[in-house]
C-alpha positions, 0 to 999 in steps of 0.5 A: 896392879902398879907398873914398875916405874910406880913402884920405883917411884913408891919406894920413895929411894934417893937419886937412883943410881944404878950398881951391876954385878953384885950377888951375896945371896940377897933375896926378898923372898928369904924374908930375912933381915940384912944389914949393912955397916960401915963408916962414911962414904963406903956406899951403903946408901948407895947398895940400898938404894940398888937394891931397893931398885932391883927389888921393885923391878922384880915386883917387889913393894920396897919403902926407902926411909932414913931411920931418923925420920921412922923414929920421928914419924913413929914417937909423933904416932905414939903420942897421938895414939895412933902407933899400931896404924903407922907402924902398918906403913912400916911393915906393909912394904915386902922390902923395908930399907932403913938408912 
């Protein structure tokens, strides 16, 4: 079993940053999509990366990706023939945050 800082760490998350306080309901365990909107320099990266650190902290698998790079990563899969392991990556971690 990975220790929390190991999963912190696997997340792959940005500079961490800490935010108290928040509840809008969100739970990994409901297993439903969020999204979050908004123009430049509202602190979006900021509320994924909080939560992303309060979902490993509770035991949670969380993977940080910016959603370029998945795009990337995936077309490279694709052509190598290769997309149904790399989405796995993708698709393994309880908790997918998309930058």
């Amino acid at each position: 079993m990975r220790t929390r800082s190991g999963r912190t760490r696997e997340a792959h998350r940005p500079r961490f940053r800490r935010v108290g306080g928040i509840d809008n309901g969100f739970s990994v365990a409901d297993r439903r999509e969020q999204s979050v909107a908004g123009l430049v320099g509202l602190g979006k990266t900021h509320l994924a990366t909080a939560l992303g650190y309060a979902a490993a902290q509770e035991g949670y698998s969380v993977l940080f990706a910016d959603a370029i790079s998945v795009i990337n990563d995936l077309a490279a899969a694709q052509k190598r023939g290769l997309l149904k392991r790399q989405l796995r990556t993708y698709l393994a971690p309880e908790l997918l945050l998309l930058d």
